[in-house]
TIDRENDREN-860846 format. One line per field, with one value per atom (N, C-alpha, C, CB): y, x, z; residue number from 1. Coordinates in steps of 0.001 Angstrom, whole numbers, padded with zeros to 6 digits. Atoms other than C-alpha are relative to their C-alpha. Glycine has a CB too. Example, Ala and Ser with C-alpha at 12.3 -4.5 7.8 and 13.67 -1.06 7.14 Angstrom:
y [-001190; -004500; 001200; 000027; -001190; -001060; 001090; 000462]
x [000890; 012300; 000900; -000992; -000820; 013670; -000770; 000414]
z [000000; 007800; 000000; 001246; -000060; 007140; 000730; -001415]
num [1; 1; 1; 1; 2; 2; 2; 2]
//
This chain:
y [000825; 096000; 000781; -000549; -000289; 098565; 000795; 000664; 000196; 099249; -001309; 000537; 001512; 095668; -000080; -001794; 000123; 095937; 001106; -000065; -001291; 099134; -000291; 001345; 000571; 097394; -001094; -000410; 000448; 094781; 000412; -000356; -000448; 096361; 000400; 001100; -000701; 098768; -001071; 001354; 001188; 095397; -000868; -000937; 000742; 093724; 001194; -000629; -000750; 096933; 000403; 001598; 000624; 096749; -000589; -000521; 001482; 093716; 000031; -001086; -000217; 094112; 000909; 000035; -000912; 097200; -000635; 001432; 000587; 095572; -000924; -000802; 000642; 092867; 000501; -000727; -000971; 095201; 000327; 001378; -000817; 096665; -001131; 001019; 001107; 092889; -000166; -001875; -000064; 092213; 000678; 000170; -001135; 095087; -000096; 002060; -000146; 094830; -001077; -000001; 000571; 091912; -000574; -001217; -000086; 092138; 001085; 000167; -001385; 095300; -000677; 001432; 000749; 092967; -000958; -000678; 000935; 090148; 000658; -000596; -000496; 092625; 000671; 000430; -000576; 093933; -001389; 001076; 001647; 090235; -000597; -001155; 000865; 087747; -000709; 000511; 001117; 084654; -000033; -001271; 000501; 083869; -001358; 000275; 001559; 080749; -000203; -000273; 000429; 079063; 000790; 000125; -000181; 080600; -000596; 000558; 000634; 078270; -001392; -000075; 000709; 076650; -001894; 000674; 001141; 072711; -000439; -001301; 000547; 071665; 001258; -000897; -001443; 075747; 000667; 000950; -000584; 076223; 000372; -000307; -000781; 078392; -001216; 001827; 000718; 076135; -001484; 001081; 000950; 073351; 000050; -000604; -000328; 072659; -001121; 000347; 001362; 070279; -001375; -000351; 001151; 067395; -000276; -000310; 000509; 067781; 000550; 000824; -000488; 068678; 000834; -000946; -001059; 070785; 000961; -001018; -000440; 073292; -000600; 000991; 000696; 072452; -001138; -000336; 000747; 070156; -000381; 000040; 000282; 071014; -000869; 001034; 000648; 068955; -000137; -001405; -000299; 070265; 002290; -001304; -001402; 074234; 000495; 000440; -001064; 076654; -001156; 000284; 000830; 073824; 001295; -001187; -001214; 075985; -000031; 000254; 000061; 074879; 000553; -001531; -000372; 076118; 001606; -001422; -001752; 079842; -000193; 001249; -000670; 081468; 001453; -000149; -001728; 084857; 000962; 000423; -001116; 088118; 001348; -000349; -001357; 091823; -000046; 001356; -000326; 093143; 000404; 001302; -000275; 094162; -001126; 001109; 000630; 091636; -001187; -000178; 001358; 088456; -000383; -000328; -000340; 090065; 000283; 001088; 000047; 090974; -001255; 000739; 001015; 087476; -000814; -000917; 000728; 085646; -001717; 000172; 001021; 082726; 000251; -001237; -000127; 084273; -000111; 001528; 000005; 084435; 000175; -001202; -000189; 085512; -001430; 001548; 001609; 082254; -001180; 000083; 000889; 078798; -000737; -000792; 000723; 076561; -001018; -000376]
x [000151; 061482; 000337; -001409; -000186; 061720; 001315; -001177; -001209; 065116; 001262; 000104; -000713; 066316; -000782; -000324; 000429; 064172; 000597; -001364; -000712; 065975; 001543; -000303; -001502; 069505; -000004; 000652; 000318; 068772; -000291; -000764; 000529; 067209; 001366; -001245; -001322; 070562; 001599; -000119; -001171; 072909; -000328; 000417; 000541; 070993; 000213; -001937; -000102; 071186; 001754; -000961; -001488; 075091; 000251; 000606; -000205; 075610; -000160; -001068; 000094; 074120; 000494; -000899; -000824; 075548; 001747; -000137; -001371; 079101; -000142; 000559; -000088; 078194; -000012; -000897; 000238; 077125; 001271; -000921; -001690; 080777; 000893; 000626; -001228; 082652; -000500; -000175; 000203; 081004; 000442; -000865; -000686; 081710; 001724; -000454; -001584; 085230; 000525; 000603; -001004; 086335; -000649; 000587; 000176; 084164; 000946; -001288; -001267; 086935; 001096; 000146; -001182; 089433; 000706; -000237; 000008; 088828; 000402; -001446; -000650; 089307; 001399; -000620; -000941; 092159; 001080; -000039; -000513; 093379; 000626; -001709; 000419; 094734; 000792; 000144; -001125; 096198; 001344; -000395; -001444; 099868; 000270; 000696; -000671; 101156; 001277; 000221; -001469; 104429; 000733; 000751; -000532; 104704; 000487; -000448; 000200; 103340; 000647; -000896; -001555; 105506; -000794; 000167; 000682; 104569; -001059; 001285; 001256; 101027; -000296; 000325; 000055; 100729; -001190; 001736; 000892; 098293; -001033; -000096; 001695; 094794; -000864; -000607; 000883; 092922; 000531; -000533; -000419; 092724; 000747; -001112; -000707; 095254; -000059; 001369; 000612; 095505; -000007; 001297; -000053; 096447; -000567; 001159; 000587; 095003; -001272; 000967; 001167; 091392; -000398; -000767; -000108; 091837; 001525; -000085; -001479; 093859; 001111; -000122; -000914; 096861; 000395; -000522; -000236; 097757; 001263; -000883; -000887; 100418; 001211; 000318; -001042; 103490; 001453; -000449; -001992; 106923; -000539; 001904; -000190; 107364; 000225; 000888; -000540; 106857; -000666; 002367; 000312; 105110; -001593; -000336; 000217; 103502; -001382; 000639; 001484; 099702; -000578; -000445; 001095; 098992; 000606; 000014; -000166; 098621; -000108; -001167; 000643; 098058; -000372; 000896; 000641; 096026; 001023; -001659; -001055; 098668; -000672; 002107; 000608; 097954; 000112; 000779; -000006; 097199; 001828; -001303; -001483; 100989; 000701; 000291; -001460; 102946; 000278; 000290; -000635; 103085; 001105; -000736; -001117; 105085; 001183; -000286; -000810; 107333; 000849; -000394; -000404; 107951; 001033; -001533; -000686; 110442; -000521; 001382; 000954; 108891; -001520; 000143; 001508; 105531; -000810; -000293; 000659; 103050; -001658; 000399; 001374; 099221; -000934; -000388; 000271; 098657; 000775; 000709; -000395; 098761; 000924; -001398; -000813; 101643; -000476; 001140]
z [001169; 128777; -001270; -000071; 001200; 126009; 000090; -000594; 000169; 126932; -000261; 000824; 000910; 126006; -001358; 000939; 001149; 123011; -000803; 000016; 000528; 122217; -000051; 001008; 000085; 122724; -000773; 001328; 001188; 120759; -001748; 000423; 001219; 118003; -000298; -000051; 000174; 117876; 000279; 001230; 000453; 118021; -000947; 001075; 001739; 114977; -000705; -000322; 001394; 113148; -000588; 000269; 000355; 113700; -000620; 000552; 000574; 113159; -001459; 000595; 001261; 109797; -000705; -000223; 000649; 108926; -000187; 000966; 000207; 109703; -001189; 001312; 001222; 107514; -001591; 000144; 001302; 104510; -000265; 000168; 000133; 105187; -000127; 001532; 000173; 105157; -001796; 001315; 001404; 102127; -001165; -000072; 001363; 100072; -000018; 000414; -000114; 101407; -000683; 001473; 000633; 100089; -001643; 001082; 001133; 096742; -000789; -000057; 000298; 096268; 000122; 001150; -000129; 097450; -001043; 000989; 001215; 094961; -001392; -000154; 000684; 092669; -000122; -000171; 000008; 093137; -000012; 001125; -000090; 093041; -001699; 000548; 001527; 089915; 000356; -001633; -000452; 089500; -000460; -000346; 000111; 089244; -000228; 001123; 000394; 087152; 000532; -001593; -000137; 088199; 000999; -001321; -000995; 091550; 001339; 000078; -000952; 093660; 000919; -000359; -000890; 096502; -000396; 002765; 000503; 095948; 001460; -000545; -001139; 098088; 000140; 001586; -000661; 098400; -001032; -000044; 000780; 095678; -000060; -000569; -000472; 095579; -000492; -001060; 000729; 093120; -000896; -000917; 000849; 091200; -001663; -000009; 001143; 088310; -000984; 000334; 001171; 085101; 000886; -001628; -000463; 086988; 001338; -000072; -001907; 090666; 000004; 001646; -000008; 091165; 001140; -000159; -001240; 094529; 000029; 001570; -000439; 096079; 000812; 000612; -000829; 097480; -000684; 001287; 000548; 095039; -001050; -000240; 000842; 093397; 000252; -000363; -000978; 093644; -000466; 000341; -000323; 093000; -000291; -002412; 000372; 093291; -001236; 000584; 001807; 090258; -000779; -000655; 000329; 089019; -001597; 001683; 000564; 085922; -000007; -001299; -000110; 085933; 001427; -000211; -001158; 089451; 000559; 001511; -000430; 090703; 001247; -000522; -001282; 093520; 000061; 001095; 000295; 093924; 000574; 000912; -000731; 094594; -000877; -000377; 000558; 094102; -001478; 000554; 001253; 090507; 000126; -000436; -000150; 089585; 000470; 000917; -000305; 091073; -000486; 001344; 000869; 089234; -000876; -000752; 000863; 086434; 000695; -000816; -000567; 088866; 000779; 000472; -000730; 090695; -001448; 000777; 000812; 089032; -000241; 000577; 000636; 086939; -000075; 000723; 000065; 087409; -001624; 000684; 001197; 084571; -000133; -000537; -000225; 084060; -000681; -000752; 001014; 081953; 000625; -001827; -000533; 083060; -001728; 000928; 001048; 081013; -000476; 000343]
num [1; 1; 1; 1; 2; 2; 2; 2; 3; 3; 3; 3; 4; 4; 4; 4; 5; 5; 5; 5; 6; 6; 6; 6; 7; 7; 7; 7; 8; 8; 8; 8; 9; 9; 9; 9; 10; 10; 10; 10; 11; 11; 11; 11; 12; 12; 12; 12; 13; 13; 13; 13; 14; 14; 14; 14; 15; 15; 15; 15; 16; 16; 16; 16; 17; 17; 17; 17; 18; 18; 18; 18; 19; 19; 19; 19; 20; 20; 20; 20; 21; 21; 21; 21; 22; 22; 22; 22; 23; 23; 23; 23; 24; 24; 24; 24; 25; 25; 25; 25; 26; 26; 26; 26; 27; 27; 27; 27; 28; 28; 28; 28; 29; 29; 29; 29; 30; 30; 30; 30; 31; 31; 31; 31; 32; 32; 32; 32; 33; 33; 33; 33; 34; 34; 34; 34; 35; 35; 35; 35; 36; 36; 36; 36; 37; 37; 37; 37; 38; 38; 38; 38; 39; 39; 39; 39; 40; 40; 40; 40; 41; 41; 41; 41; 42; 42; 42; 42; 43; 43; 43; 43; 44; 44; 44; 44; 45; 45; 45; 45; 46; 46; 46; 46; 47; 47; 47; 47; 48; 48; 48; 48; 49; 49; 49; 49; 50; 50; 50; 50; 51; 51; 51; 51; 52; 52; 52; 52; 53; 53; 53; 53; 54; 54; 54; 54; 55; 55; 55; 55; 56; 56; 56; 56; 57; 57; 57; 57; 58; 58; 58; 58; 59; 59; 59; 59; 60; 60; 60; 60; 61; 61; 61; 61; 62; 62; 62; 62; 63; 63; 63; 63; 64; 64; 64; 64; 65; 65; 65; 65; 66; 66; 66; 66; 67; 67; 67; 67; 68; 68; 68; 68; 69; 69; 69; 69; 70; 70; 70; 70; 71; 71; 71; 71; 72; 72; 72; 72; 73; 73; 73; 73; 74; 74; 74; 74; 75; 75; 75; 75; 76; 76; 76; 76; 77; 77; 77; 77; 78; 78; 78; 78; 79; 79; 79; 79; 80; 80; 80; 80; 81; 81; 81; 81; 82; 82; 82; 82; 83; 83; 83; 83; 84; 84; 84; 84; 85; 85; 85; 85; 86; 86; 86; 86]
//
């Protein structure tokens, strides 16, 4: 018996430790994140924009009110990108 209480115990304290480690990971992630105006392919969008109230809403490509999240750095680089919605 107190070897299943001893395997247990040591797969809940996993378990939680992993979680501690997803967490932090993509609070680091998010940061390293921003949005992009006038990239987004049309229906391909993260969030809601002036005219649609969900993601996925946009509806012609490059359409300038809707982003989508890409690394810090690369927006300026995408052609039509922009850190500001139009």
């Amino acid at each position: 018996m107190k070897k299943t209480n001893i395997a247990l115990a040591t797969a809940v304290s996993g378990l939680i430790a992993l979680a501690g480690t997803v967490a932090s990971t993509s609070a680091v992630a998010a940061d390293e994140k921003e949005k992009c105006y006038g990239v987004a392919e049309a229906g391909k969008n993260d969030c809601a924009t002036k005219t649609g109230s969900c993601a996925g809403t946009a509806k012609v490509d490059g359409q300038k009110d809707a982003f989508i999240m890409v690394p810090k750095g690369l927006c300026d680089r995408l052609a039509g990108g922009s850190a500001k919605s139009a």
